[in-house]
N, C-alpha and C positions, 0 to 999 in steps of 0.2 A: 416156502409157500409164496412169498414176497416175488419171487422170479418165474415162479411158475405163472404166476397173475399178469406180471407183465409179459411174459412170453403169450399169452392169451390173447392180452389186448392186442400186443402186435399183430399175431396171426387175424385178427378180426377185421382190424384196419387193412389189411393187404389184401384182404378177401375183399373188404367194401371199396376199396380205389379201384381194384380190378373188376369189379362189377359195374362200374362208373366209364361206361362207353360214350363217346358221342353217338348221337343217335343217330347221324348219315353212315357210320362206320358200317350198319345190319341194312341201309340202303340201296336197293339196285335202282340206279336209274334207266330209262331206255336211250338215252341218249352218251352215255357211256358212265365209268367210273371217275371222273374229274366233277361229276353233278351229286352235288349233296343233297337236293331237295327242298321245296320252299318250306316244310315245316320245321327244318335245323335251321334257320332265320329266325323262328319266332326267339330263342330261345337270347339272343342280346337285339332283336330290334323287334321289339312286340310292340309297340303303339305303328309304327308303319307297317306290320305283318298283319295286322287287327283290320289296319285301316283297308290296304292292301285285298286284303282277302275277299273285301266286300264289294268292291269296285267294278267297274264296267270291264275294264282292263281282263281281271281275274276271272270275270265270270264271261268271258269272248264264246267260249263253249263248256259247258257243263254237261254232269251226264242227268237224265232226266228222272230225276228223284221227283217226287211231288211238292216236295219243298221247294224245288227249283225249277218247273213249269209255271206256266205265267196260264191264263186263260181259264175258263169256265167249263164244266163237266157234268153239270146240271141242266135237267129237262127246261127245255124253253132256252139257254144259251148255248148250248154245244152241238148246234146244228147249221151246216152249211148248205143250201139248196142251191143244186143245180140246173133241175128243170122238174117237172110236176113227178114224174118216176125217178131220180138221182137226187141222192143226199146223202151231203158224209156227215158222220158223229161222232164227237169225242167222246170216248166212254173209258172206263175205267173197269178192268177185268180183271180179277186175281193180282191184285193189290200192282197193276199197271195199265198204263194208259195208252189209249188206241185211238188212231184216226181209220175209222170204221165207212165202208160203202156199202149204201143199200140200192139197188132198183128194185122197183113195184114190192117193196116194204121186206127183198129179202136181202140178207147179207152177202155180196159177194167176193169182198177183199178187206181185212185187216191189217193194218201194221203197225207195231208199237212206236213209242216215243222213245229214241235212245240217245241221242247227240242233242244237246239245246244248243243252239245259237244266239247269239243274243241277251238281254234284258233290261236295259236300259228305255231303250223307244219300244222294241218291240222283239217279237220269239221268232224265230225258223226253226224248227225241228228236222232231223233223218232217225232212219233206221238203218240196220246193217243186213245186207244179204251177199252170200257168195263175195266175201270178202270187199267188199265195196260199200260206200255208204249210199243212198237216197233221201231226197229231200222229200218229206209231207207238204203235199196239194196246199195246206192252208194255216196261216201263222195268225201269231197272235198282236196285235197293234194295241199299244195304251191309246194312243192319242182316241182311239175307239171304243177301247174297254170292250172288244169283240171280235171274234176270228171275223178273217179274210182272207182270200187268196194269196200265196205266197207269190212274191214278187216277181214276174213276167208269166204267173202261172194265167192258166183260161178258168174262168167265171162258171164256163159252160160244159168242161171238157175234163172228167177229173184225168193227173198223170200221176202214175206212181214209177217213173222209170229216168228222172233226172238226176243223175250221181251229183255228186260232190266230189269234186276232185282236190288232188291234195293242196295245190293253191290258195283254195279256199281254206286250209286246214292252217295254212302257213302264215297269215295274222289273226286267226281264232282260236291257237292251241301254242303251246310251246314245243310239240313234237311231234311228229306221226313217222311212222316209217315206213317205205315202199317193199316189199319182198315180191322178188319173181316164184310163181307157183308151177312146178309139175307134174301133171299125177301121171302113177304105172296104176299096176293092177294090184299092188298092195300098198300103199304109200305114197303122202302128200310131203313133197320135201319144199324147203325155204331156203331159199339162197341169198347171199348176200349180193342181189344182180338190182339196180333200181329199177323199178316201171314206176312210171310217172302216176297214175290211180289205183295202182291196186295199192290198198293199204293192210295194216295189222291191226285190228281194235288195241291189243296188247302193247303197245308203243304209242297209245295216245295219252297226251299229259296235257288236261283241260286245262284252258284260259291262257292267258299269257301269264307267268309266274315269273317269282323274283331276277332268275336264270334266264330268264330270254333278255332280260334288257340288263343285268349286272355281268352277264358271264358264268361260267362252273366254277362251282364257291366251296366245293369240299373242300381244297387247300386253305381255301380263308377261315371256314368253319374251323378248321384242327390247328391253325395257328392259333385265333382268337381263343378258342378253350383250353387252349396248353400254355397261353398266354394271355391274360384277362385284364393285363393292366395296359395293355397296348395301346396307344391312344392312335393311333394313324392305323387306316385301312389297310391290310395286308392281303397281298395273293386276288383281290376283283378288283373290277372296273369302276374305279371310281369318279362321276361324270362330274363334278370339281375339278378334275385333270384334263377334261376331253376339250377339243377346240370348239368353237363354236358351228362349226360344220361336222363334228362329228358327233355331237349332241344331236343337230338337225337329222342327221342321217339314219340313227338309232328312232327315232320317229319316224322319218318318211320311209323306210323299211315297209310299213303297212298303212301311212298316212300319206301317199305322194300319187298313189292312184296303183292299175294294177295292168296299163299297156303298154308299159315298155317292155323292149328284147331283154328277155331271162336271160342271163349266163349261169349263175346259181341258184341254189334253194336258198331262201329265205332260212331255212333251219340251220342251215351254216352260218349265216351272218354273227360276229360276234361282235356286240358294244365297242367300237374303236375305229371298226374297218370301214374302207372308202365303199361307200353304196356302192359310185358305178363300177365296182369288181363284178356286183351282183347284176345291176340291169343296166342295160346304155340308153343314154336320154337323162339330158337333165331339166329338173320341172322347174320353171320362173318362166314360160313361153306367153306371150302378149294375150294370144284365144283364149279365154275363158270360157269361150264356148262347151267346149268340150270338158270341163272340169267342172265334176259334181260334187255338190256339197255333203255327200254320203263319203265319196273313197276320196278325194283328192284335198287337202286342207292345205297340206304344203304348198301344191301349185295357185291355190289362190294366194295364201299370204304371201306369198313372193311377188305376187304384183299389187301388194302394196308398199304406199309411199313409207308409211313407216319401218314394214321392214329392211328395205333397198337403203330407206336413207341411217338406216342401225346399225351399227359394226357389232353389237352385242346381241341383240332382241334373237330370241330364240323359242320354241315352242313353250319350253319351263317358264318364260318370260311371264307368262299366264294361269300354265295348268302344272300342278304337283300330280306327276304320274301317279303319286299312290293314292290318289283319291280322285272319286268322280270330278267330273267340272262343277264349278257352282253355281246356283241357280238366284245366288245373290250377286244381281246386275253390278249392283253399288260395288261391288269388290272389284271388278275388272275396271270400273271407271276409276280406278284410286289408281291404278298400273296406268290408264290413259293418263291422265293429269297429271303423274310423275313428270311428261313431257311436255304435255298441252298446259301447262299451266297458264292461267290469266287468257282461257280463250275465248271471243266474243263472238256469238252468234248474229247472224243478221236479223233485223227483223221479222220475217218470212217466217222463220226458223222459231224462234222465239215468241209468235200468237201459240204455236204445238200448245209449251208449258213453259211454266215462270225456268229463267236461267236455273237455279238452283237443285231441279228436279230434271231438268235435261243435264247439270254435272255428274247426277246419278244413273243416268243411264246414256251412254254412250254407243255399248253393243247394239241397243235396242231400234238407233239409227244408223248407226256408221256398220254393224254388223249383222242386219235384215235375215231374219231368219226365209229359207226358199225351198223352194219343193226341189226335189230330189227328181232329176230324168230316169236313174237307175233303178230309185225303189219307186213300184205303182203298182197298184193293186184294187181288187176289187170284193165288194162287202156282198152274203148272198143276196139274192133277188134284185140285182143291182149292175143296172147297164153302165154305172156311170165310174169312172177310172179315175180312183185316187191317188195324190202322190204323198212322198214322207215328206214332212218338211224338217228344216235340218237348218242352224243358224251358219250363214258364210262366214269361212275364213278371211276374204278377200275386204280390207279395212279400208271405206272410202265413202265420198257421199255420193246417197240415195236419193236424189230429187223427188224419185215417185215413189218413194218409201210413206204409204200411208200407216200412220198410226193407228 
């Protein structure tokens, strides 16, 4: 009786270890089988996975749940006017959301919300048609708390016919995939051929996730859970290892601007590798003319003194990828004063506000927040062209920097 119990127990236990999967193992990724997926992360780094999850980073593009649209759907705010007969409206139809055209008060084009762009400053939405995506006429802006025109759309002119191409897909997603299309007369086949916009909705993986900036971590997942006492990173990219240019690079990927010569897709980029494999042109060029404080961060900080004169300073120097930026000035002026310590302002400088409150805010002069050339846009019934303003990367003083 005594052996038969134990033989029980055992059979019970072999049952329950064998039911005891990692959970990437029933994972298909689109991106191949070497990708475990950002939710086998939570399961040994859940305060960075928590934090992570909620971030600008993560949420680059989301699909458009109503938890995750940003803007108003209510009579009196979900109306855009184009001229006395045109006017789009957001509405909400069978538990989904429409940017809706009327002329002379009747409907003559709908199209849902399905890609969010954005969330942080503000929304861009698309929908999917014939395998392609489209961008919605009219995005949402906090700094407004109000739709507007999406960014180089017309005031006066609705268009529902500007794609998104995969570019675009390639620092607001961690994947999309091209398939070339053929039809006969009975079948749509998919080949493994690239065309540069036709994309697959089925191979998009919203936001940037763990995997785009650490590498394919199935290997590390199945070490770490077959071995839990391991105290050193195994099998991913650990950026405690990378040079201080390859740190830089894994940033200026989608932070260095978006007009230099492609050589690869961004999707292939993996944590470690020299950018210019991927595009030619290196950003630290004198013009800053030409670099916006929306896409280009890299190329301004490089034409500052502190970073040129830094053998170390690097993007992290600042921002913890897994959380938004912060909105407490005071925090970044602690990182200034690690090196500016005991610095005196001139006079001039100094009527602003007492020394001690200008140690708190350094961004706030040396880092001038400026309207964006790239993003402008326009509010209904409204001739007049706003821009986004966006705080400069480019670290220096502001003479005409009014407070």
């Amino acid at each position: 009786m005594k052996k038969s119990r134990i033989l029980f127990a055992v059979v019970v236990l072999i049952a329950f270890l064998s039911s005891c999967k990692n959970e990437s193992d029933n994972y298909i990724d689109p991106r191949g089988t070497d990708y475990a997926g950002s939710q086998s992360c939570i399961q040994c780094h859940q305060v960075q996975s928590e934090s992570s999850f909620h971030n600008s980073h993560f949420k680059a593009t989301s699909p458009a749940t109503k938890e995750n649209i940003l803007g108003h759907f209510t009579n009196g705010s979900n109306t855009f006017v184009y001229d006395k007969d045109t006017k789009l409206v957001m509405e909400e139809r069978n538990d989904s959301l429409y940017q809706i055209l009327y002329k002379n008060g009747k409907e003559v084009e709908a199209h849902p919300f399905e890609v969010l762009f954005g969330t942080k400053h503000a929304q861009t939405s698309a929908f999917w048609q014939n395998h392609y995506t489209f961008e919605l006429p009219i995005s949402y802006y906090k700094s407004l708390n109000s739709w507007a025109t999406s960014p180089g759309y017309s005031a006066s002119k609705v268009n529902f016919e500007r794609k998104i191409d995969k570019e675009c897909y390639g620092c607001h997603s961690s994947n999309i995939a091209s398939r070339y299309i053929t039809t006969s007369s009975d079948s749509i086949n998919f080949l493994n051929q690239e065309v540069e916009d036709f994309m697959n909705p089925k191979t998009l993986i919203y936001g940037i996730d763990c995997e785009r900036c650490h590498g394919p971590a199935k290997e590390h997942v199945q070490k770490h859970l077959k071995f839990p006492d391991l105290k050193t990173a195994q099998n991913i990219t650990s950026f405690k290892k990378l040079t201080r240019q390859q740190k830089i690079d894994a940033c200026a990927l989608c932070h260095s601007g978006n007009d230099k010569l492609k050589v690869k897709s961004r999707f292939e980029y993996k944590p470690g590798d020299d950018l210019l494999e991927y595009f030619r042109g290196v950003p630290g060029s004198n013009d800053s003319i030409h670099y916006d404080v929306h896409g280009n961060q890299l190329g301004l900080l490089a034409q500052s003194k502190c970073f040129k004169k830094s053998a170390t300073m690097d993007c992290m120097t600042c921002h913890n990828p897994h959380e938004n930026a912060s909105q407490n000035l005071a925090s970044y002026s602690k990182i200034c004063m690690s090196c500016h310590k005991g610095i005196q302002h001139n006079a001039t400088t100094l009527k602003t506000m007492p020394a001690n409150l200008l140690a708190q805010n350094c961004v706030e002069c040396h880092m001038p927040k400026q309207d964006s050339k790239a993003i402008r846009f326009q509010q209904s019934n409204s001739k007049t062209m706003s821009s986004y303003s966006l705080r400069t990367h480019k670290m220096a003083i502001y003479p005409n920097n009014k407070k």
